[in-house]
Structures are given as C-alpha cells and as structure tokens.
C-alpha positions in Angstrom: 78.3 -62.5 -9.7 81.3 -64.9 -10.2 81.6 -66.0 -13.9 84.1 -68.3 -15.5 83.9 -67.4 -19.3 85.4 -69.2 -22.3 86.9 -68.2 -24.9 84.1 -67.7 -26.9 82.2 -65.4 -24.7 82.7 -61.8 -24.6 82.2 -60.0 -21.1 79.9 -57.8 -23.0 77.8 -60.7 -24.9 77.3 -62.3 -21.2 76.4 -59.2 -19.3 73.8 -58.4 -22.6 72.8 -62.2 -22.1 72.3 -61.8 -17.7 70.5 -58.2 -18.5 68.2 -59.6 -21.1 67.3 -62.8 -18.8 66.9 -61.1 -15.5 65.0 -58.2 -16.5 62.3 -60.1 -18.3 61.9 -62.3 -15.0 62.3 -58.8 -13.0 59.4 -56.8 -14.9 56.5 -58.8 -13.5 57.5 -58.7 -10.1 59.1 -55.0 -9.7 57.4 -53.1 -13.0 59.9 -50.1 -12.3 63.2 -52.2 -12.9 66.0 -51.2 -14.9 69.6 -51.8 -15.0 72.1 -49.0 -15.6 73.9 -49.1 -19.3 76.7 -50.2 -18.1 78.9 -52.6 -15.8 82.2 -53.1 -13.9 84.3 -56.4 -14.5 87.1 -57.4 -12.9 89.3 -60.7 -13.5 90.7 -62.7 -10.6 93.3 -64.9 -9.9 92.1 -69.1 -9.7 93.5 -69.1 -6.0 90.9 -66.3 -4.6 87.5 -68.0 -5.8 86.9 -68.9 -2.7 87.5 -65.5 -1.4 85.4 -64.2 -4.0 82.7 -66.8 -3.0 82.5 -66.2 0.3 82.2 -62.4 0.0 79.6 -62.9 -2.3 77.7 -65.4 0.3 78.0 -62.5 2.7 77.9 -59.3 1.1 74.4 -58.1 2.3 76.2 -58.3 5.9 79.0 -56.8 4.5 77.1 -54.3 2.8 75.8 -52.8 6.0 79.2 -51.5 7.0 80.9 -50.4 4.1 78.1 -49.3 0.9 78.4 -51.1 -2.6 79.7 -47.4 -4.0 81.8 -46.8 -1.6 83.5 -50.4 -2.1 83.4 -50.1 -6.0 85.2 -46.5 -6.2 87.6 -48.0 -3.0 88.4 -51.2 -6.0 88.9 -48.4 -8.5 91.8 -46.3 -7.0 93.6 -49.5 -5.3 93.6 -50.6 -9.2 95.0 -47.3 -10.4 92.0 -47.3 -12.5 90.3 -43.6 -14.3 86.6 -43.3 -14.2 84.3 -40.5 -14.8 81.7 -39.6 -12.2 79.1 -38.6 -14.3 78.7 -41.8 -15.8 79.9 -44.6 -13.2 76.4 -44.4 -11.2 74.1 -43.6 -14.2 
C-alpha cells in the first residue's frame, strides 16, 4: 500500500483506520480473517513512487520468486534495522 500522509495523520491512526475498514468488508467473505497486531512502515523518497508503484502493480509476479518474508527481513538488514523473531510474523 502506498500512502501519502499529512501531517495530521499518525501512521498508526491510518493503519487502525485501513484495519478497521477492511476487516469489516473481509468478515463476510472469508469469516476466518485477521490481521496480525502489528505492521511495517517504511518512508520513501518523492523520486521512487513510481518504483514503488510499479512493484506494487507486480508483486504477485514478483512474489513467486522471492516470498513476502523473505523480501521484508531482506528490507530489514539492508536498513540496519533490529527486530525480534518472535513477534515480526505473529
């Protein structure tokens, strides 16, 4: 999901906001669905929108090569960011 927020917006408040809205259109049609607690976010520069958009209008091909986890923990450790395994796919 690519998401320009405001300043009045908390990353939190819009991924309580996206949870809330899609899960209630979700429950009819797959009764078992649940999101996890939590969520990654990641800023990017202006320039790489349309980088970021066109991965996103081919990630299910791109997804057959390389798995979402293995892409998300592979986005983690070129960041030099700290996570803790037990909790990152809860």
């Amino acid at each position: 999901m690519l998401v320009r927020l405001g300043r009045t917006i908390t990353v939190a408040d819009m991924m309580k906001k996206v949870k809330a809205s899609s899960s209630i259109w979700m429950k009819p049609r797959q009764p078992a669905f649940a999101w996890q607690q939590g969520y990654g976010a990641f800023s990017i520069a202006e320039d790489a929108i349309g980088v970021v958009v066109h991965y996103i209008e081919t990630q299910e091909e791109h997804h057959r090569k390389v798995t979402f986890q293995e892409e998300y923990l592979q986005i983690l450790r070129e960041h030099g960011l700290e996570w803790d395994e037990r909790f990152i796919w809860e």
